[in-house]
PLY file of the C-alpha trace (Angstrom):
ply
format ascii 1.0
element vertex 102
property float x
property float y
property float z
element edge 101
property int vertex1
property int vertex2
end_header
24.05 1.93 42.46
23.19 1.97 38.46
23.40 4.97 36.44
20.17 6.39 35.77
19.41 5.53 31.97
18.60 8.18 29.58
13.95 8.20 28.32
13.41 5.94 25.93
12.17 8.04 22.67
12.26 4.72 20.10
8.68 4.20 18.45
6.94 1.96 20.70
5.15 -1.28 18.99
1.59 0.07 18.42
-1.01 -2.67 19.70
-4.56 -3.90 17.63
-2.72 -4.37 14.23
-0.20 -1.48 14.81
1.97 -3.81 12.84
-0.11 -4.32 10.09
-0.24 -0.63 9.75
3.41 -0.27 9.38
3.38 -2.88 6.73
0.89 -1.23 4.57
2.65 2.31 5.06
6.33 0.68 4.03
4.39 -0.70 0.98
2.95 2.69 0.14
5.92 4.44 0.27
7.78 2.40 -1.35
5.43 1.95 -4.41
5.27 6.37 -4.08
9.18 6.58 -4.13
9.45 3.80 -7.38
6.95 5.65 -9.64
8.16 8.89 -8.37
11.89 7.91 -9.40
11.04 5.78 -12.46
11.72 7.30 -16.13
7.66 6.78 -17.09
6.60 7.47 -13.46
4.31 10.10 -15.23
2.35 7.64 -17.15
1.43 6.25 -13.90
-0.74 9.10 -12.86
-3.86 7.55 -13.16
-3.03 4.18 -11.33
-4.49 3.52 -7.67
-3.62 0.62 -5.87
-4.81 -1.30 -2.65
-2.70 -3.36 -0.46
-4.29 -6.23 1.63
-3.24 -9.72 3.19
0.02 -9.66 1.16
-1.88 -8.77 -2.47
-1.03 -5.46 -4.52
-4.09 -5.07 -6.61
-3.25 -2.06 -8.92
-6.58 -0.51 -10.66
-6.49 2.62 -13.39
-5.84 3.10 -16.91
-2.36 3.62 -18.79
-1.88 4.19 -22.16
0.00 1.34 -23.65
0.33 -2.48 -23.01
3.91 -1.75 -22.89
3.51 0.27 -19.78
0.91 -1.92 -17.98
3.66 -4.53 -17.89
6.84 -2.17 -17.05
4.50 -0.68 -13.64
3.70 -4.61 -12.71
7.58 -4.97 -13.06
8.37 -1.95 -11.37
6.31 -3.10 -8.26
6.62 -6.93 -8.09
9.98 -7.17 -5.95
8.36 -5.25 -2.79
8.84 -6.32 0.48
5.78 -8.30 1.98
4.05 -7.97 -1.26
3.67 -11.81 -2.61
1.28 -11.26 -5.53
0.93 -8.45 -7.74
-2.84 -8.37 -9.68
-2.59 -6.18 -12.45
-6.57 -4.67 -13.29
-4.92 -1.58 -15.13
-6.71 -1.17 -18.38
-5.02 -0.23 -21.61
-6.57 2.80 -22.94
-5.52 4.68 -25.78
-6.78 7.99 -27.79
-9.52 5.58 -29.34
-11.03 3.98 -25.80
-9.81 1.04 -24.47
-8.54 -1.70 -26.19
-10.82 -4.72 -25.07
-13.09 -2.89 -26.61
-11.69 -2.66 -30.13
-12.25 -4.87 -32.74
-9.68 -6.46 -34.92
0 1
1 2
2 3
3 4
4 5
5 6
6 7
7 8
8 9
9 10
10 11
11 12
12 13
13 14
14 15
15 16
16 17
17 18
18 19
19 20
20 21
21 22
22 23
23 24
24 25
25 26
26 27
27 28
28 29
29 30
30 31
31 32
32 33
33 34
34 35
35 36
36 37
37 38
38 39
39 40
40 41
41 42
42 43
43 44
44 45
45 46
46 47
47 48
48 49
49 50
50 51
51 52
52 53
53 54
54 55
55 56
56 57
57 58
58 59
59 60
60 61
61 62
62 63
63 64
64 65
65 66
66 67
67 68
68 69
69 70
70 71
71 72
72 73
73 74
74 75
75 76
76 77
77 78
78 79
79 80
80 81
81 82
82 83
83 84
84 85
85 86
86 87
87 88
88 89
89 90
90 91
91 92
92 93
93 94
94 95
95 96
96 97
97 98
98 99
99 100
100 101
């Protein structure tokens, strides 16, 4: 006679795009835990971002060029995330700067 086996506790597979779900919360936390932990993560305040069929579109405004570029490298090596659009506007104490003339 087998031994009786101990309840399974693990996380069972959740059905109707459970799996999709998971995806988009690893991406999340990931992206939360890299700005959190990041030397300018503060700059990055004002950044939102939406995650959908493998695209990180990040939206927002940061203050420098120089920073626009350092959160797209920050968050282009995730997991599952295959492009990386970059809509943050550049805005500094005199408006944005696609707006400024030269």
């Amino acid at each position: 006679m087998p031994a009786e086996q101990p309840p399974d506790d693990s996380p069972k597979p959740v059905p109707f795009g459970g799996r999709q779900i998971d995806e988009h919360a690893r991406v999340d936390a990931c992206i939360y835990e890299r700005l959190r932990q990041h030397a300018h993560g503060h700059c990055f305040g004002r950044v939102t971002w939406r995650y959908t069929n493998r695209t990180l579109v990040l939206e927002g405004i940061v203050p420098s060029f120089y920073l626009k570029q350092m959160l797209q490298s920050i968050l282009s090596d995730i997991e599952n995330v295959e492009q990386v659009v970059n809509q943050v506007a550049v805005v500094s104490s005199t408006g944005l700067s696609s707006e400024c003339e030269p």
